[in-house]
Biotite code that builds the C-alpha atoms (Angstrom):
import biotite.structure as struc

atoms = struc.array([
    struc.Atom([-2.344, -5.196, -20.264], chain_id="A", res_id=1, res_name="UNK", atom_name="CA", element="C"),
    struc.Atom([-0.926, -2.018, -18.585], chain_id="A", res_id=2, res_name="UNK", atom_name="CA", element="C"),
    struc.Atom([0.767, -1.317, -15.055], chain_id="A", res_id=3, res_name="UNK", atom_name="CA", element="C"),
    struc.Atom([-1.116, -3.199, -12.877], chain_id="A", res_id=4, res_name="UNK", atom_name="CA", element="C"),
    struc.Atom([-2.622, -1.154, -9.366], chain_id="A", res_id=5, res_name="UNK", atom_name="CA", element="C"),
    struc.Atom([-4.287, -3.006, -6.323], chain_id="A", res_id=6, res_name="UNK", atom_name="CA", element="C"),
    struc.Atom([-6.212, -2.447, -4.047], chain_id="A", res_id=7, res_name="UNK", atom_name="CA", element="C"),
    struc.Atom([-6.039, -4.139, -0.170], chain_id="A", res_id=8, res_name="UNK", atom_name="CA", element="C"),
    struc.Atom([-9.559, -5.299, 1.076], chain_id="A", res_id=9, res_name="UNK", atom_name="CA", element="C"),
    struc.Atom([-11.276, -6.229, 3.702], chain_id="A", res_id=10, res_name="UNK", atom_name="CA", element="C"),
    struc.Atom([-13.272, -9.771, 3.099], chain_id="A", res_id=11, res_name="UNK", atom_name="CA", element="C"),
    struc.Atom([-16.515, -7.733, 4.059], chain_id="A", res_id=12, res_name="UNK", atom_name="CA", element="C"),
    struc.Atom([-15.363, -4.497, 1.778], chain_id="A", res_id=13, res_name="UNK", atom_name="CA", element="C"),
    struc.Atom([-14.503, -7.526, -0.537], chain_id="A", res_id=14, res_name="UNK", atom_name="CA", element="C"),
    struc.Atom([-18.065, -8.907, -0.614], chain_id="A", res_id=15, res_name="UNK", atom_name="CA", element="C"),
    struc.Atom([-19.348, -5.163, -1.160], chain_id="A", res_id=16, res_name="UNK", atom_name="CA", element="C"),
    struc.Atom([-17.768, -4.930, -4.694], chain_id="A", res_id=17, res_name="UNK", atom_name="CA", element="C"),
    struc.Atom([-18.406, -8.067, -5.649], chain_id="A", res_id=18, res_name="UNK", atom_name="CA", element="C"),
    struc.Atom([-21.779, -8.318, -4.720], chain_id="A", res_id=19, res_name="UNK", atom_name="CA", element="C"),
    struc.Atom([-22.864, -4.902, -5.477], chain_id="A", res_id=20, res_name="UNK", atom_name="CA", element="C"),
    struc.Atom([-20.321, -4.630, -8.509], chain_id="A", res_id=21, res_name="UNK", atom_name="CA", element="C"),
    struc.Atom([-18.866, -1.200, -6.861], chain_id="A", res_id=22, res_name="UNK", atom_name="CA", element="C"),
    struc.Atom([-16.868, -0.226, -3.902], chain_id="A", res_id=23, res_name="UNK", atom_name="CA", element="C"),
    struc.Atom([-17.464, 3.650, -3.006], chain_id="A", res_id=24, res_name="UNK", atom_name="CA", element="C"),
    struc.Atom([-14.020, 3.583, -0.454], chain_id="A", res_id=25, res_name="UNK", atom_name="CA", element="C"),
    struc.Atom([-13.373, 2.671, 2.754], chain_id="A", res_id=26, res_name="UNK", atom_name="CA", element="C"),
    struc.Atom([-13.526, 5.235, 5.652], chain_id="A", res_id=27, res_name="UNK", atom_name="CA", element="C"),
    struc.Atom([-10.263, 6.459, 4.846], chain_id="A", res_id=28, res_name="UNK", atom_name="CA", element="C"),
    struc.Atom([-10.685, 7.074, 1.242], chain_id="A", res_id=29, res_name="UNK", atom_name="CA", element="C"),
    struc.Atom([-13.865, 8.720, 1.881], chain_id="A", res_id=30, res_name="UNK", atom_name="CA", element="C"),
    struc.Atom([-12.025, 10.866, 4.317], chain_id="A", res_id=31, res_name="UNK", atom_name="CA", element="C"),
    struc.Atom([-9.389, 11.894, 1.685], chain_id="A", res_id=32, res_name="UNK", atom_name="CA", element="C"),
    struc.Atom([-11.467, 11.950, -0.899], chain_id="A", res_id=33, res_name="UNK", atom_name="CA", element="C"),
    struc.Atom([-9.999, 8.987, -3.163], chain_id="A", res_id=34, res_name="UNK", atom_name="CA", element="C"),
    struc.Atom([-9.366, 5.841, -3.114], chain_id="A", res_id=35, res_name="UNK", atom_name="CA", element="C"),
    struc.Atom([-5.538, 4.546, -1.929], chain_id="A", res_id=36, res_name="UNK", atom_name="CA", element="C"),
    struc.Atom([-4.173, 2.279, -3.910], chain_id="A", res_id=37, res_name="UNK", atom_name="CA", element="C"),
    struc.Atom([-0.614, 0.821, -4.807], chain_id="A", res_id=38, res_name="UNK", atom_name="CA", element="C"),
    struc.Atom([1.559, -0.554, -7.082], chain_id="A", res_id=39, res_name="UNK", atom_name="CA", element="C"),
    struc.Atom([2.602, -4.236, -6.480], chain_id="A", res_id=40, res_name="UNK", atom_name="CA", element="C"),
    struc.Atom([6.103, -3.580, -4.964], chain_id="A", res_id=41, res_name="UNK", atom_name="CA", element="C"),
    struc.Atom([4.120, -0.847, -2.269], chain_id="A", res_id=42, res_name="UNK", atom_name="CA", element="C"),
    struc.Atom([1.798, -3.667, -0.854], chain_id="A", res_id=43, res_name="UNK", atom_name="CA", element="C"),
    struc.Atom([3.984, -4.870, 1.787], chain_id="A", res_id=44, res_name="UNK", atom_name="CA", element="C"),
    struc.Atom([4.509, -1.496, 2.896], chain_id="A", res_id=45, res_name="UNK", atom_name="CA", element="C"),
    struc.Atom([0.519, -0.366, 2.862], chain_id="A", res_id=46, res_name="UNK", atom_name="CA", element="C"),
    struc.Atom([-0.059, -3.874, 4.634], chain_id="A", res_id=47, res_name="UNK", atom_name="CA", element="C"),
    struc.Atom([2.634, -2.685, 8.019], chain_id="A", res_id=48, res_name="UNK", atom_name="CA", element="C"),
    struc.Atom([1.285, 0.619, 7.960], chain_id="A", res_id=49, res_name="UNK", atom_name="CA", element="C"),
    struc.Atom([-2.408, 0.048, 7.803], chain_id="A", res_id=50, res_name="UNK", atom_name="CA", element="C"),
    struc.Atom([-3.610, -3.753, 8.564], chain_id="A", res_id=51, res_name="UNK", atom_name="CA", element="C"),
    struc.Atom([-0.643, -4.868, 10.894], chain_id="A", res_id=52, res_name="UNK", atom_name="CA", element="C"),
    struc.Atom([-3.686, -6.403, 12.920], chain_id="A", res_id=53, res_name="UNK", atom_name="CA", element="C"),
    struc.Atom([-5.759, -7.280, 9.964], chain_id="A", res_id=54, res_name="UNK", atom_name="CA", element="C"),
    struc.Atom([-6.077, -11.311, 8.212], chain_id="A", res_id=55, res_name="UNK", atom_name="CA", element="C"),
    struc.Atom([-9.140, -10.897, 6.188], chain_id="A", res_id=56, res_name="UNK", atom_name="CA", element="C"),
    struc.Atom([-7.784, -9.121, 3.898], chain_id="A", res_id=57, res_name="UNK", atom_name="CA", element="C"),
    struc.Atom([-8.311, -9.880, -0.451], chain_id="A", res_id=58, res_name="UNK", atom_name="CA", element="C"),
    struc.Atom([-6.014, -8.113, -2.662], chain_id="A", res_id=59, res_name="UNK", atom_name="CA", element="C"),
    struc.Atom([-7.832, -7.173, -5.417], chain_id="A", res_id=60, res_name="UNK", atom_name="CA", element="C"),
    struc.Atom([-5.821, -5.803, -9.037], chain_id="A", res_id=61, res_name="UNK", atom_name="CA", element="C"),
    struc.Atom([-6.674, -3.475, -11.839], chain_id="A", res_id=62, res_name="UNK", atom_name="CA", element="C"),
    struc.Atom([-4.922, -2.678, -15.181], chain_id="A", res_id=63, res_name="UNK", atom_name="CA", element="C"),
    struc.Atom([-4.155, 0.964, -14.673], chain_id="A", res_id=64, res_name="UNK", atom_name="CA", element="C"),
    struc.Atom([-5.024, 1.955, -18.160], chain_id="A", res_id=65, res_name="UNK", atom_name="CA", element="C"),
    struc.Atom([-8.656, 0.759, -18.084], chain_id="A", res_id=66, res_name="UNK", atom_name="CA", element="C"),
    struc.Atom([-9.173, 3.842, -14.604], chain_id="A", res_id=67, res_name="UNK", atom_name="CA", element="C"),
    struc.Atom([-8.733, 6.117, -17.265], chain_id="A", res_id=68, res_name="UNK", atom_name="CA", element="C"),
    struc.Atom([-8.644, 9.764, -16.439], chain_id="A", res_id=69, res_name="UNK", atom_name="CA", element="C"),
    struc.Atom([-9.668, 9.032, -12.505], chain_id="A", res_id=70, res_name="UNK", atom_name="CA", element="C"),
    struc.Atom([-6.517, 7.400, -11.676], chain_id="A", res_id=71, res_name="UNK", atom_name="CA", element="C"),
    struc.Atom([-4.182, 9.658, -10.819], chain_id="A", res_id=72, res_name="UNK", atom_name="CA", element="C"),
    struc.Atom([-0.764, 9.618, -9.512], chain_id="A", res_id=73, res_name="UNK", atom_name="CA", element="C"),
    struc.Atom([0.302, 11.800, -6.287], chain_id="A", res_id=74, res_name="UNK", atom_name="CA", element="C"),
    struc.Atom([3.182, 11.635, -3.668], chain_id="A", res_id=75, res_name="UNK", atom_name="CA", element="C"),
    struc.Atom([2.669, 10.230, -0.315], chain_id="A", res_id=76, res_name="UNK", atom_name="CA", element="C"),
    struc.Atom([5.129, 8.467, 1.945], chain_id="A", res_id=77, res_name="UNK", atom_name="CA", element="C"),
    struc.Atom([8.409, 10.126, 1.871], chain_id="A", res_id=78, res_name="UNK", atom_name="CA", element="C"),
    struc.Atom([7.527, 11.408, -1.901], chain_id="A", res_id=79, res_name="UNK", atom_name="CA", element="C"),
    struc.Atom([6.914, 7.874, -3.605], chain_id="A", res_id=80, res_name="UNK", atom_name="CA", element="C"),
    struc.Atom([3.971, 8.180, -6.281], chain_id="A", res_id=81, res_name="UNK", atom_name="CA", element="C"),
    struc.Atom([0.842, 5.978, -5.651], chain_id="A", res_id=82, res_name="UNK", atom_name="CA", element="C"),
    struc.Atom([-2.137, 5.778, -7.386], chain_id="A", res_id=83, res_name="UNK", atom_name="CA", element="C"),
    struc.Atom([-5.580, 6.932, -6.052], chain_id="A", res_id=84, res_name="UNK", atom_name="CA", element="C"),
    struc.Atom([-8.461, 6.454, -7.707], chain_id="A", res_id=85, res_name="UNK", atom_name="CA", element="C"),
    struc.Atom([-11.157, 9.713, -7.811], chain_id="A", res_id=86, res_name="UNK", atom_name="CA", element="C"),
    struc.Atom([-14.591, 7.742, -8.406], chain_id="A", res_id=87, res_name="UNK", atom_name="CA", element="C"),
    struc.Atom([-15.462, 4.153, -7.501], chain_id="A", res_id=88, res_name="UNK", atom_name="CA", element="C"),
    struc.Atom([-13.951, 0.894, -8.042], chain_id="A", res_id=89, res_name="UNK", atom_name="CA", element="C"),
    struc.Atom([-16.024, -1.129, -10.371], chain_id="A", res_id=90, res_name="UNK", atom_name="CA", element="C"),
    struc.Atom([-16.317, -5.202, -10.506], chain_id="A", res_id=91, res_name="UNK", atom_name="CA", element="C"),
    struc.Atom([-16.161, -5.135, -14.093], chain_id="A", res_id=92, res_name="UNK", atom_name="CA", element="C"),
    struc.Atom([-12.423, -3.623, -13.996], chain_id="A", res_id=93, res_name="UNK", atom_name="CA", element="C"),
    struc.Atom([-11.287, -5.893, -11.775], chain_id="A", res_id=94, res_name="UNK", atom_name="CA", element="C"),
    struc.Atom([-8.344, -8.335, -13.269], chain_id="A", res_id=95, res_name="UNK", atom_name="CA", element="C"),
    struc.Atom([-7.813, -10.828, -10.019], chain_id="A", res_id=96, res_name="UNK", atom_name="CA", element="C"),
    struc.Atom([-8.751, -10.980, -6.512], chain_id="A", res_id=97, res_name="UNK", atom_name="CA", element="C"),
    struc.Atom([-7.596, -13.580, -3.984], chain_id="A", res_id=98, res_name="UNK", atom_name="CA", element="C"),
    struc.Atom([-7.322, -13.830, -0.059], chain_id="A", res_id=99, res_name="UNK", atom_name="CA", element="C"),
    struc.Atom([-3.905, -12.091, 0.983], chain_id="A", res_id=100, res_name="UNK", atom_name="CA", element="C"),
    struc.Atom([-1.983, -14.587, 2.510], chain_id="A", res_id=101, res_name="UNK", atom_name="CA", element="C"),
    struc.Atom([0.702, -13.583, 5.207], chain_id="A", res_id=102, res_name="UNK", atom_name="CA", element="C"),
    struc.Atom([3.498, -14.701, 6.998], chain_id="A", res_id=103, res_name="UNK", atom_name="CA", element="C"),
])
């Protein structure tokens, strides 16, 4: 297995993928035009900038290499690369997903 990329969810956003085995973005990906998502080691920092106020919340992973040529990797915050996806996420590339516990 590659890299591994996640993506934070909402339990109802959650639900969407899994039930309808694709996630088109929230509002903010729409908006930009890509899914956000991060490497492992960026999750706390996506979690304090974006869902401070938010507990029903799944991480959900992918192996990087199975995005193919949609994934790509662009700087955001302070120059740092993170992944965004250009296309949906599909339930059949998903490696885990679990409620995100926190402190």
């Amino acid at each position: 297995m590659g890299k591994r990329v996640v993506k934070i969810l909402r339990a109802d956003q959650w639900r969407t993928l899994r039930d309808e085995g694709r996630f088109d973005g929230s509002d903010a990906d729409l908006r930009d035009g890509f899914i956000h998502l991060s490497l492992p080691e960026q999750v706390e920092g996506t979690l304090q900038r974006h869902f401070a106020d938010r507990h029903d919340l799944w991480l959900v992973s992918f192996d990087a290499d199975t995005l193919g040529d949609a994934l790509r990797w662009e700087p955001s915050r302070g120059g740092a690369l993170f992944p965004h996806l250009y296309g949906p996420l599909t339930l059949d590339r998903v490696v885990d997903a679990a409620p995100l516990a926190r402190a």
